[in-house]
C-alpha positions as CSV (number, residue, x, y, z in Angstrom):
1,X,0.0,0.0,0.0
2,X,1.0,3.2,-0.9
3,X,1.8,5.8,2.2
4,X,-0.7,8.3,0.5
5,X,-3.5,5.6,0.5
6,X,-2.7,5.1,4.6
7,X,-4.4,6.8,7.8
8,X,-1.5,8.6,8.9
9,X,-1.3,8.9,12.9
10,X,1.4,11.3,14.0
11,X,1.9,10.7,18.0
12,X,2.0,13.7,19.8
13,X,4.5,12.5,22.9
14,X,5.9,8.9,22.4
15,X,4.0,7.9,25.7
16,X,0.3,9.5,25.2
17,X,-1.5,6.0,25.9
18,X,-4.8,8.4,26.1
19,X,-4.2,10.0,22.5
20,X,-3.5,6.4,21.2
21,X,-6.6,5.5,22.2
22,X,-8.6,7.6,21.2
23,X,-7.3,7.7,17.4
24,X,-8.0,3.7,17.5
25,X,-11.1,4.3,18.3
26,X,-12.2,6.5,15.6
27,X,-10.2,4.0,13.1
28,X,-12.1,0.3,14.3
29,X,-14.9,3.0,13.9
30,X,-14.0,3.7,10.3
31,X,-13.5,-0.3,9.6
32,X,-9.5,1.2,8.9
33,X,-8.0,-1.8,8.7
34,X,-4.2,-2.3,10.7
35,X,-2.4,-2.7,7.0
36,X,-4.4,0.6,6.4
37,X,-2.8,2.5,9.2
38,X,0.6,4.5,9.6
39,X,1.5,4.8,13.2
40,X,4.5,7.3,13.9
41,X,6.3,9.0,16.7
42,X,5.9,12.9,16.8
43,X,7.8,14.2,13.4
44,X,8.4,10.8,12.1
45,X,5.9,10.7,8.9
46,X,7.3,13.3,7.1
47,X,10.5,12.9,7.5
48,X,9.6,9.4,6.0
49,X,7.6,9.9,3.3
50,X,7.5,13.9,2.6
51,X,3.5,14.2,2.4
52,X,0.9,13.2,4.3
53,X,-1.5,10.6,4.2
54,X,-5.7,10.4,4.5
55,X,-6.9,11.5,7.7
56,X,-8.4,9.3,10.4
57,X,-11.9,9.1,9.7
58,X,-15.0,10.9,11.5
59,X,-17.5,8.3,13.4
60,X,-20.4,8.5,11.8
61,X,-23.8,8.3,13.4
62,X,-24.2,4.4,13.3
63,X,-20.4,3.5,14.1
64,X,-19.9,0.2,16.0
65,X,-19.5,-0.1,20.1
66,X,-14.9,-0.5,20.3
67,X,-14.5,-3.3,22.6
68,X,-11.4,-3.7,24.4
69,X,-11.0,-6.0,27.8
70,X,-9.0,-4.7,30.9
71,X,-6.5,-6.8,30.2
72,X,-5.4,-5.1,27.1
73,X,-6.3,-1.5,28.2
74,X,-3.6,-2.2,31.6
75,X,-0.9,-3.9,29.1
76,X,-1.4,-1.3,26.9
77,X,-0.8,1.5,29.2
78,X,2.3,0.1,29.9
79,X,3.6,-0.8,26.6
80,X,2.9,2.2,24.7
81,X,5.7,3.5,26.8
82,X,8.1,1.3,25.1
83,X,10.8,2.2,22.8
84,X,9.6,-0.3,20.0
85,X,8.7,2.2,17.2
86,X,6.6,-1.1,16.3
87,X,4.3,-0.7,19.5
88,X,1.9,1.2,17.8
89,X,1.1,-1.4,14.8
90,X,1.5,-3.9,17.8
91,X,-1.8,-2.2,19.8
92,X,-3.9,-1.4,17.2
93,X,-3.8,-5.0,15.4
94,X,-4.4,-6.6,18.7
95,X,-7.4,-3.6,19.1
96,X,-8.8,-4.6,16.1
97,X,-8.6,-8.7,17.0
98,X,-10.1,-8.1,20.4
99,X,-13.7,-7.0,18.1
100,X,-13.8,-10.4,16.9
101,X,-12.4,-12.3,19.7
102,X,-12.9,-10.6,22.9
103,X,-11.1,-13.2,24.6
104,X,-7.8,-13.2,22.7
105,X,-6.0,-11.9,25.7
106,X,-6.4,-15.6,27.3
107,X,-4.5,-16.6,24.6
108,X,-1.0,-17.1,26.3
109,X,0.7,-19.1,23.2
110,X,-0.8,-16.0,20.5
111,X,2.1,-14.0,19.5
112,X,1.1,-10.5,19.8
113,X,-0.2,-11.5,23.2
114,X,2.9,-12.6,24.1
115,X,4.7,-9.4,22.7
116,X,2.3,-6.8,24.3
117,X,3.0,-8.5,27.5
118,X,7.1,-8.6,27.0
119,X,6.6,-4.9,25.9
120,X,5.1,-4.1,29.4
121,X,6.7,-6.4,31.3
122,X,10.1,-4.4,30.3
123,X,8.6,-0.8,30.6
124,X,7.7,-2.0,34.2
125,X,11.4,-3.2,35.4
126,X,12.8,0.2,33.7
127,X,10.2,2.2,36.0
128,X,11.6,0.2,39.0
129,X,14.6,0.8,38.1
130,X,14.3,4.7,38.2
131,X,12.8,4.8,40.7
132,X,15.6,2.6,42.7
133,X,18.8,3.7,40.9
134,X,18.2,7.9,40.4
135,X,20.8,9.8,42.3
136,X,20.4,13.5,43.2
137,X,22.7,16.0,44.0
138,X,22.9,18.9,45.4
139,X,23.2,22.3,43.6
140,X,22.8,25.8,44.0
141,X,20.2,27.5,42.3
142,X,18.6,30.9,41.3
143,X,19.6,33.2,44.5
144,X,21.4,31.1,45.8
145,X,18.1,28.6,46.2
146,X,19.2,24.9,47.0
147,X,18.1,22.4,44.5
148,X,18.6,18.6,43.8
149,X,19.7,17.8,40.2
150,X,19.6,14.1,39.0
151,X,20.5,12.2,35.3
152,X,19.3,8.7,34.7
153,X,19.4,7.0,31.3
154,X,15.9,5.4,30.8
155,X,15.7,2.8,28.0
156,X,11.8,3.4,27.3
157,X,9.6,6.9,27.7
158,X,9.0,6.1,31.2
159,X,10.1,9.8,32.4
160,X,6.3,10.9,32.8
161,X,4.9,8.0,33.9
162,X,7.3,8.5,36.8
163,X,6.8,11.6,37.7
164,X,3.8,11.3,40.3
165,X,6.3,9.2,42.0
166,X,9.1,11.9,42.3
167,X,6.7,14.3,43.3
168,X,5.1,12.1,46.1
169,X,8.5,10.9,47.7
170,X,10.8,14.5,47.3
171,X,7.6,16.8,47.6
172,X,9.1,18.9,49.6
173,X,12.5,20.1,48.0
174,X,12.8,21.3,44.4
175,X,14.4,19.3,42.2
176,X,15.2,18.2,38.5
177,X,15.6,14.9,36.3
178,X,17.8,15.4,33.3
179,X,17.2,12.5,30.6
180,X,18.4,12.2,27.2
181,X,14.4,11.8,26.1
182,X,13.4,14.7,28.3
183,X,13.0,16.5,31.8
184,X,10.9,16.9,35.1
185,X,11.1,19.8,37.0
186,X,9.8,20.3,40.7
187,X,9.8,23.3,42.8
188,X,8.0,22.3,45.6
189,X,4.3,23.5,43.7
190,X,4.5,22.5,40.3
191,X,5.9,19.7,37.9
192,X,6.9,20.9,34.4
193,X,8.4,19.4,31.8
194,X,11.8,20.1,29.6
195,X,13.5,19.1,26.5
196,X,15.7,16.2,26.8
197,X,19.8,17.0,28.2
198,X,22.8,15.6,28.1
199,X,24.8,14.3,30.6
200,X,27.1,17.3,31.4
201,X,24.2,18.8,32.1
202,X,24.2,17.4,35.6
203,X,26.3,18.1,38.2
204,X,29.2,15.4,38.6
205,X,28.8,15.3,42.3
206,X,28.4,16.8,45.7
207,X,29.8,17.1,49.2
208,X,27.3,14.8,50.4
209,X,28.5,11.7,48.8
210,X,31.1,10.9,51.0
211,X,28.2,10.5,53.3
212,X,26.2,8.7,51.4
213,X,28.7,6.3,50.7
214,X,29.1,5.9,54.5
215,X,25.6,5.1,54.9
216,X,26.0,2.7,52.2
217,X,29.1,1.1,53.4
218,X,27.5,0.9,57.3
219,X,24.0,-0.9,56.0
220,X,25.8,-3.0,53.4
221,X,25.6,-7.2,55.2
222,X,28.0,-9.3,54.3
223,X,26.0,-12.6,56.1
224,X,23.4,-11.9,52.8
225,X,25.6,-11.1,49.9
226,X,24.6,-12.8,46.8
227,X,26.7,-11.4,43.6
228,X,24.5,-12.8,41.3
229,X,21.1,-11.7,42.6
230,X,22.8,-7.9,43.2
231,X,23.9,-7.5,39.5
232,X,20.6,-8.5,38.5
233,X,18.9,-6.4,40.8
234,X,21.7,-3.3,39.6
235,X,23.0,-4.0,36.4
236,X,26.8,-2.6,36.0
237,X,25.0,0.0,33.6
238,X,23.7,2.2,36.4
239,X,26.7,1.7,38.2
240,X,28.3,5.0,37.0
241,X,25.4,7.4,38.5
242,X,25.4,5.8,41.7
243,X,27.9,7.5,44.7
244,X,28.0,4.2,46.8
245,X,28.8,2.1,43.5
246,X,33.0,2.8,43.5
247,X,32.2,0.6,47.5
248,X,31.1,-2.0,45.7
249,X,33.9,-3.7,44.3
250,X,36.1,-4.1,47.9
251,X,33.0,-4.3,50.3
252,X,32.5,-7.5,48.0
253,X,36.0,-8.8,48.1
254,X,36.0,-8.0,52.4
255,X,32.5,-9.5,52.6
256,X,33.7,-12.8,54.3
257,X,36.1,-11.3,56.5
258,X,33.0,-8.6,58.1
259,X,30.7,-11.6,58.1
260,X,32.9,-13.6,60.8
261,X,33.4,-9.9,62.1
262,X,30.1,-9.5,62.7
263,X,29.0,-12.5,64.0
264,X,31.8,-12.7,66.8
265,X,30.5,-8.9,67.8
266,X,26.8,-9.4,68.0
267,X,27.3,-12.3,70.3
268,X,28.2,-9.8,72.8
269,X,26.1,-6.9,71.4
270,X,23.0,-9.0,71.7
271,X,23.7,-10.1,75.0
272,X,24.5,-6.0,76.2
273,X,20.8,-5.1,74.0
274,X,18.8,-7.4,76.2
275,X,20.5,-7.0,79.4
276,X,18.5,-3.7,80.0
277,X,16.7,-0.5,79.3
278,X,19.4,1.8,80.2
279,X,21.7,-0.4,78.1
280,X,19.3,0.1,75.2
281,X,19.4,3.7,76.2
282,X,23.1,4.5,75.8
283,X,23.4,2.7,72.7
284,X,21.0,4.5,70.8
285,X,22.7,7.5,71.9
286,X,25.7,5.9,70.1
287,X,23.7,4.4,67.0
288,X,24.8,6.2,63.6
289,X,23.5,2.9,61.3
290,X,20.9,5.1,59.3
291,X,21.3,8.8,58.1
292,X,19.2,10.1,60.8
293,X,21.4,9.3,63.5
294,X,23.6,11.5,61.9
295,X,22.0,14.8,62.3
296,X,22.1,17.0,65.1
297,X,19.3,15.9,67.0
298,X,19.4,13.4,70.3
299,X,18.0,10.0,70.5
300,X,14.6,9.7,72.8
301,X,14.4,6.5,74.7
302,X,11.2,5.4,75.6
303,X,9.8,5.6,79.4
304,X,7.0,4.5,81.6
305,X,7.1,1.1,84.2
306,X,9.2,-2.0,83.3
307,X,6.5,-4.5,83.3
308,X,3.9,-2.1,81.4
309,X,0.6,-4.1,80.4
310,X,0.5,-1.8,77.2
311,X,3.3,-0.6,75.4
312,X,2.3,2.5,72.8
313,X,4.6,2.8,69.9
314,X,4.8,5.8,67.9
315,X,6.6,6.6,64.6
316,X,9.5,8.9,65.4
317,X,10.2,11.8,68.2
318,X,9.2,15.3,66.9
319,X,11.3,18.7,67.6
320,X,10.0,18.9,71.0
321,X,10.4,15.7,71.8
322,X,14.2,15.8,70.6
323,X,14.7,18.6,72.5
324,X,13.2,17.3,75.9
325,X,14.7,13.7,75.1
326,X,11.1,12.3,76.3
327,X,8.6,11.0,74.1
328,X,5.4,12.3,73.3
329,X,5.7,15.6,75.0
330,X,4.6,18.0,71.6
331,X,0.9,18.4,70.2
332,X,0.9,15.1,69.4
333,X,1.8,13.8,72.9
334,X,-0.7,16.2,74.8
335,X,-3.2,15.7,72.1
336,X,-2.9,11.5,72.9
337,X,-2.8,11.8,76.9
338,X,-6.5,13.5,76.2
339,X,-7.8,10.4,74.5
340,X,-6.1,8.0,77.0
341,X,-7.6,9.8,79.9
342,X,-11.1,9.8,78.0
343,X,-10.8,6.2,77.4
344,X,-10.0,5.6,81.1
345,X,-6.0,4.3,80.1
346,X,-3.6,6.1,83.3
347,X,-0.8,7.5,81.1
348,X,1.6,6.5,84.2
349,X,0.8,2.7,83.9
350,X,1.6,2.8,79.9
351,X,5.4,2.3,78.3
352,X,5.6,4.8,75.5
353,X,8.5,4.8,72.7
354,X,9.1,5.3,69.3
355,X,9.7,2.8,66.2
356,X,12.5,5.5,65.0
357,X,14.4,6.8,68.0
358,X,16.1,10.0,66.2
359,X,14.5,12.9,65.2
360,X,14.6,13.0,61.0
361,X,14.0,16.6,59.6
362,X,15.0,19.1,57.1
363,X,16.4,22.2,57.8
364,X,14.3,25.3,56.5
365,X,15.6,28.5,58.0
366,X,15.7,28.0,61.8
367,X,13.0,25.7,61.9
368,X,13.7,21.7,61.9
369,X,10.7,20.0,59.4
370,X,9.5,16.6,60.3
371,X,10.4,14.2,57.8
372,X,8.6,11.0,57.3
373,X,11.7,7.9,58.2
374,X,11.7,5.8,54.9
375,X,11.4,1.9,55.9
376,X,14.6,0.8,55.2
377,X,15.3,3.2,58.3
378,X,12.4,1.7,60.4
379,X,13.5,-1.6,59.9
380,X,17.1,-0.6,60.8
381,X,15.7,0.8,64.2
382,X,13.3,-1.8,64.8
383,X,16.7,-3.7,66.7
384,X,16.0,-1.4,69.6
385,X,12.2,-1.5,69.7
386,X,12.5,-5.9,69.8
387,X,14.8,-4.9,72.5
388,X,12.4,-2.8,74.4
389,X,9.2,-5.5,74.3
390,X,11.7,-8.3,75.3
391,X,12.5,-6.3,78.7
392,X,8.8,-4.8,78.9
393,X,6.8,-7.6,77.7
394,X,3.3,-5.8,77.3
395,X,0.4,-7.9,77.0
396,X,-0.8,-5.0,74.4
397,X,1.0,-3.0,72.1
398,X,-0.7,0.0,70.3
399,X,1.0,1.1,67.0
400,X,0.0,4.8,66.4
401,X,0.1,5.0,62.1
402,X,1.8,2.7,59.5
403,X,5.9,3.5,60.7
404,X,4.5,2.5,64.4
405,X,3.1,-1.0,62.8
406,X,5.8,-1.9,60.2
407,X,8.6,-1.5,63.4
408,X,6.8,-4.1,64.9
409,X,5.4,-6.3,62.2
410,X,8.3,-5.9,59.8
411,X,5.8,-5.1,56.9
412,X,3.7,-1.9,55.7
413,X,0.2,-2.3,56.7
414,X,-3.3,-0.8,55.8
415,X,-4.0,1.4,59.0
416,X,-7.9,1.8,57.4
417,X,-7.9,-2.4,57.1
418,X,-5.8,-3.5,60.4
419,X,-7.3,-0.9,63.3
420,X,-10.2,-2.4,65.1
421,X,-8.5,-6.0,65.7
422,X,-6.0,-7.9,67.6
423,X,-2.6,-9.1,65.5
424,X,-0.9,-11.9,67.4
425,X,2.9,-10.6,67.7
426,X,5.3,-13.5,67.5
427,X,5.8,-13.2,71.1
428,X,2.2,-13.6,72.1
429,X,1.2,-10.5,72.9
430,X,-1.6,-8.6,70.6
431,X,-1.0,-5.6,68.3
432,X,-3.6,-3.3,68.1
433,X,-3.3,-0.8,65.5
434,X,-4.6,2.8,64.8
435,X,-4.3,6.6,63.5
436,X,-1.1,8.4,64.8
437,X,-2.7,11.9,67.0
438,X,-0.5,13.9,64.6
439,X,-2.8,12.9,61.7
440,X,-5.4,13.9,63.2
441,X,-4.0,17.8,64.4
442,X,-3.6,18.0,60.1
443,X,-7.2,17.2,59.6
444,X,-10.2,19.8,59.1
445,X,-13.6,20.0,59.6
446,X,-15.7,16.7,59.1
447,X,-12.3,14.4,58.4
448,X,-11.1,15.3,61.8
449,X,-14.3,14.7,63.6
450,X,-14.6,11.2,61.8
451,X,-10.8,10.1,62.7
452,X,-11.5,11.4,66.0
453,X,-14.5,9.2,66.2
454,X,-12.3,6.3,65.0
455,X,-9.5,7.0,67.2
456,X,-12.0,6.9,70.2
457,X,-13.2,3.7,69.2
458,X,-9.4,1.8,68.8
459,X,-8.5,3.1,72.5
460,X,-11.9,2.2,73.9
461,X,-11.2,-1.1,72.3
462,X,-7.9,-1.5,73.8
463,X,-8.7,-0.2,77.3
464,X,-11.5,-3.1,77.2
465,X,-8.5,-5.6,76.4
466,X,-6.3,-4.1,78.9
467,X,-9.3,-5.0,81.4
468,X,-10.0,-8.3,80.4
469,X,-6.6,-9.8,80.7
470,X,-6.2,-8.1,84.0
471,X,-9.2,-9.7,85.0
């Protein structure tokens, strides 16, 4: 076929899944056949041919329902994000199948099943992978502004796809993605995009590497090293934007030597953890194995009785509290001893702690923000909060928001699906889990008088507990 005869399709942005879709439409509309169609990323056709083709025809009044199962529309998303300048072709002929055979997608052995699913299946690790392997670093911008400037060398258009992502986890500093298919721009309100850059574009590096590299080299375990899973998990490729990659190489070839290192030193270390709470105490004091640790702030040890029937965990302390070195002494803290006294709990007969026992902020002026503590970081800490129930031993444990609960269960949880019940803890006593009282200072209006009707109900439920068992 000629490329005159063909509906010509020039793609706007090589990832416009909702663009795509709506052109197919309009062709299985117009009984356009896929042999009948010219699919081409934005500028492609005539630089191909030099003229257009026909247009993609208007739906007239009696034009056929498009069917097109879920299956296909979530592969689809996916793979039109794919750098296969045949994706396009690919869709539309499986599109126009799917009229005729509505089940096609079941069809594991058909071979543009097969290849729609490959095509997603690799635009899916390549989002992991940025999300996993960008680096930022630091920079000084207009006025002398910080700013966070990362490059990353994705091998589909994955860039906008992973924007919400960026924007959700670094929403509050202003930063920028440099690709060689495009860039993302945050500045703390809005996310634009720009053309794509080269690598000398971004900054080569920053002071604070060298201590990223000694977070990296403190968190790296030798007892669970396996080579081959680790280059499969980071390919060598994405080696060269990464500060802690250069450790690599020698914390590999040391690995067996740490391992015996570290086994001979947490006999001892265990035994000092669970020999008591002052013990625990001065350690923590000591602990620099996560980045927190590391800023200027003082680690809060948890207080109340020994032998506490309910242990309450929070997620971190808050500037007051790092200030104080006591626990729950802010809004937050005040705002919870209300609720405990309303549900008839004596704040004096309660152990209260944190999952996170440092203070993680960022520094805006002179005031310290609160930072959420990522869960590698929670799960780092969590050493010392095992250490604290094995010397407490609550009957009852009450997690206050999702940090609180994956300290103690080891996994993110649902705080919507887990409040309201008891979770067996693996040393039989029961987690009970709920909203942390600093959500529920953010909230307005009829949200906050819901949550507070919630919270009521989890510490009315737990002071019934506490009652029975002491009965």
């Amino acid at each position: 076929m000629h490329a005159a005869e063909a509906c010509v399709v020039e793609m706007p942005e090589p990832d416009d899944f909702e663009f795509w879709r709506d052109q197919a439409r309009l062709l299985v509309q117009g009984g356009v056949r896929p042999d009948e169609v010219v699919w081409t990323e934005p500028g492609g056709f005539e630089s191909l041919f030099g003229h257009g083709g026909r247009p993609v025809p208007a739906p007239g009044a009696a034009a056929p329902v498009v069917r097109a199962s879920r299956p296909f529309v979530e592969l689809a998303r996916s793979a039109v994000c794919h750098s296969d300048p045949g994706r396009f072709d690919l869709l539309y002929r499986l599109l126009w199948r799917l009229q005729a055979n509505p089940r096609i997608m079941e069809d594991g052995a058909d071979g543009d099943v097969r290849r729609i699913d490959a095509l997603a299946r690799a635009v899916r690790r390549d989002i992991h992978k940025m999300r996993a392997f960008v680096r930022f670093r630091r920079v000084e911008g207009d006025g002398g502004a910080e700013r966070f400037v990362a490059w990353f060398e994705p091998e589909h258009h994955i860039l906008r796809a992973n924007g919400g992502f960026f924007v959700r986890r670094f929403a509050n500093m202003a930063w920028s993605i440099l690709t060689p298919k495009g860039s993302l721009h945050w500045d703390g309100e809005t996310l634009a995009e720009g053309p794509p850059a080269e690598r000398s574009d971004a900054p080569a590096g920053d002071p604070m590497e060298d201590f990223w590299r000694k977070y990296y080299a403190s968190i790296f375990n030798p007892a669970r090293l396996k080579v081959g899973a680790m280059l499969k998990e980071m390919p060598r490729k994405y080696w060269k934007n990464m500060p802690e990659a250069a450790l690599i190489p020698g914390l590999v070839a040391g690995a067996q030597g740490r391992e015996a290192a570290m086994v001979a030193a947490g006999k001892g270390y265990e035994e000092e953890r669970l020999k008591s709470l002052s013990a625990i105490e001065k350690a923590i004091h000591q602990c620099r194995r996560c980045p927190i640790g590391e800023l200027e702030n003082q680690a809060v040890m948890g207080e109340g009785p020994k032998h506490a029937a309910l242990m309450v965990v929070g997620e971190q302390p808050g500037d007051q509290e790092d200030l104080a070195g006591k626990p729950f002494v802010g809004p937050a803290g005040q705002l919870l001893d209300s609720y405990l006294v309303e549900a008839g709990i004596d704040r004096g007969q309660v152990y209260v702690t944190n999952a996170v026992k440092h203070f993680k902020y960022v520094q805006r002026g002179k005031r310290r923000l609160h930072q959420s503590p990522t869960a590698k970081e929670i799960d780092i800490c969590r050493w010392w909060l095992d250490g604290e129930r094995e010397l407490v031993q609550p009957k009852l444990v009450l997690a206050l928001g999702a940090s609180a609960a994956r300290g103690l269960l080891g996994k993110t949880v649902s705080i919507t699906r887990a409040r309201g019940e008891a979770h067996r803890l693996e040393d039989g006593s029961e987690l009970w889990i709920t909203a942390h009282p600093s959500y529920l200072l953010r909230l307005r209006d009829e949200a906050r008088v819901e949550q507070e009707r919630l919270f009521r109900a989890d510490l009315a439920a737990v002071a019934e507990r506490l009652a029975e068992l002491a009965g």
